[in-house]
Each structure stands twice: as structure tokens, then as C-alpha cells.
VOMAR-230712 format. One line per field, with one value per residue (C-alpha): residue in three letters; residue number from 0; x, y, z. Coordinates in nm, 4 decimals. Each point is the difference from the previous one (the first is absolute). Example, Ala and Ser with C-alpha at 12.3 -4.5 7.8 and 13.67 -1.06 7.14 Angstrom:
BEGIN
code: [ALA; SER]
pos: [0; 1]
c1: [1.2300; 0.1370]
c2: [-0.4500; 0.3440]
c3: [0.7800; -0.0660]
//
This chain:
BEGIN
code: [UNK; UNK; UNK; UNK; UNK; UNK; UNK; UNK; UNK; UNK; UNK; UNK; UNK; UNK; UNK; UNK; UNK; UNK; UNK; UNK; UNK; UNK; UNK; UNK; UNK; UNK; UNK; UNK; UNK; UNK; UNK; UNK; UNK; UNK; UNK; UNK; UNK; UNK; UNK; UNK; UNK; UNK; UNK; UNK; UNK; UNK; UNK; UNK; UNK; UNK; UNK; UNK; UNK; UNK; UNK; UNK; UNK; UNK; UNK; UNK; UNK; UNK; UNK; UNK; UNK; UNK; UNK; UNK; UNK; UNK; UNK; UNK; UNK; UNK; UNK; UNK; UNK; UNK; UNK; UNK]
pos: [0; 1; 2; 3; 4; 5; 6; 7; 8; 9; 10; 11; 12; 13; 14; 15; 16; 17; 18; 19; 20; 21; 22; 23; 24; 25; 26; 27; 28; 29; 30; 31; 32; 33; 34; 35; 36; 37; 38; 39; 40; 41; 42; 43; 44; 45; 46; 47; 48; 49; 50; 51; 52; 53; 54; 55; 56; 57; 58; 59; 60; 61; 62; 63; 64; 65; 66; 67; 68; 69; 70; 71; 72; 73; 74; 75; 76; 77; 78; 79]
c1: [1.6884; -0.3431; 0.1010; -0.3405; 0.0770; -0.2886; -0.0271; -0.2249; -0.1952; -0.0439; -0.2977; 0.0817; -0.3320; 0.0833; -0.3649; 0.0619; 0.2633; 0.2451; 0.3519; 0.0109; -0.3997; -0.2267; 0.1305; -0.2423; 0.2656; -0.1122; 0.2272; -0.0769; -0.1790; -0.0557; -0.3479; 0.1354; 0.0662; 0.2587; -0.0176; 0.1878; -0.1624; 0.1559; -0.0687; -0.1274; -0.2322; -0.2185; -0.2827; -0.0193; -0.0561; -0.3992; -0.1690; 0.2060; -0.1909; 0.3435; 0.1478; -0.3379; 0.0861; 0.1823; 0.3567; 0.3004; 0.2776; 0.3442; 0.0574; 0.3356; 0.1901; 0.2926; -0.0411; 0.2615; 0.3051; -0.0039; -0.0071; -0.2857; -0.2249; -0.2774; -0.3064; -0.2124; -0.3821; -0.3040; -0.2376; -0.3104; -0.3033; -0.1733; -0.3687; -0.2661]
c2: [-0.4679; 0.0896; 0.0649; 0.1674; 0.2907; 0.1463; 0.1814; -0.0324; 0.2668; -0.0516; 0.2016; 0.0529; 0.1176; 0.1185; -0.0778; 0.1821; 0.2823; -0.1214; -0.1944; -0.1891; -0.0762; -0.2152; -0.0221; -0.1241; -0.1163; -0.0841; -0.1067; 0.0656; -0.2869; -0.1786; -0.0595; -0.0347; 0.2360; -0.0183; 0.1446; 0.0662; 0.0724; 0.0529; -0.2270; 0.2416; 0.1433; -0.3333; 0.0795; 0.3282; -0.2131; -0.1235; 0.2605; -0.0252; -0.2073; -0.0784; -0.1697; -0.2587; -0.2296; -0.3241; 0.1291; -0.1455; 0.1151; -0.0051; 0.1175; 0.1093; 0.0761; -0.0108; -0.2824; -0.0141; -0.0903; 0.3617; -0.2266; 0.1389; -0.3011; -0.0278; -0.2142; -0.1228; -0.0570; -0.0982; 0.1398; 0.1106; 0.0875; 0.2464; -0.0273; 0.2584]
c3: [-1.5156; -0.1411; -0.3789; -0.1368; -0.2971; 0.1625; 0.3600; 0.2418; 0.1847; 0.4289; 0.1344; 0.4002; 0.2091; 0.3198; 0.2085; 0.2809; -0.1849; 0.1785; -0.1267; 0.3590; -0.0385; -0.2483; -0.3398; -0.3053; -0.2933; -0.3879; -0.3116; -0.3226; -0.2077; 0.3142; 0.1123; 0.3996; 0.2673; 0.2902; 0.3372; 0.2697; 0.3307; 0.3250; 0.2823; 0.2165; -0.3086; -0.0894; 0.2287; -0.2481; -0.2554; 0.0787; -0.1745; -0.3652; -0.2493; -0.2213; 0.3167; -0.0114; -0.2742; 0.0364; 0.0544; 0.0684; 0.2212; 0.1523; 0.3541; 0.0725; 0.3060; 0.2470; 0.2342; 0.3141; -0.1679; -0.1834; -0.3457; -0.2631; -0.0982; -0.2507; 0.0915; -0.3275; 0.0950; -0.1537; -0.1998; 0.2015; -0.1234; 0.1808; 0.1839; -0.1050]
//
């Protein structure tokens, strides 16, 4: 249990104003960002200039036995 006297603030950005879409997400006195982006919405994702730093990610889905899985990968930096 996180046992801080003090709360915390979470920013939610919704890129494409849309709940199902792109979602940007900051907490307070932390200097990273979070994002979740749809499968189908990465090729959207070219022409943002916060998505071109070294990131790392999670991809998650439902493979065929209907069970949700988390895959960790590596950091990438991105070409320029």
C-alpha cells in the first residue's frame, strides 16, 4: 500500500479526444510520461515529437487461449 501523507495528482491527455484512442498520462513530481496507444493507432504516432525519445514499452494483448499477457521489451532509441 503506497503510505505517502501527501497525494498525488494524474494528468490524463486524451490525443485523439477519445477514451478508446491515444492517451498521454503524467504524475505529479515525476519527470516520466506513460502512454497508451492502441494497436491499430501506432502508425498515427510518426509525426509526434514526444513519442521520439528513447522509450520503453509493454505490449499487451489476448493471444489464442483468451488469457491477457504482458510482453516487457526493450528500450529503443529512435532514428532521426
Amino acid at each position: 500500500m503506497y503510505t505517502s501523507k501527501y497525494g498525488k495528482t494524474i494528468k490524463l491527455f486524451l490525443m485523439d479526444s477519445d477514451p478508446d484512442g491515444r492517451i498521454a498520462c503524467e504524475l505529479s513530481n515525476w519527470t516520466g510520461k506513460a502512454y497508451r496507444i492502441p494497436r491499430g493507432k501506432v502508425k498515427d504516432c510518426s509525426d509526434r515529437e514526444d513519442l521520439r525519445s528513447t522509450t520503453v514499452y509493454l505490449l499487451f494483448g489476448k493471444p489464442e487461449t483468451l488469457t491477457d499477457k504482458a510482453f516487457d521489451c526493450q528500450a529503443i532509441a529512435q532514428k532521426k
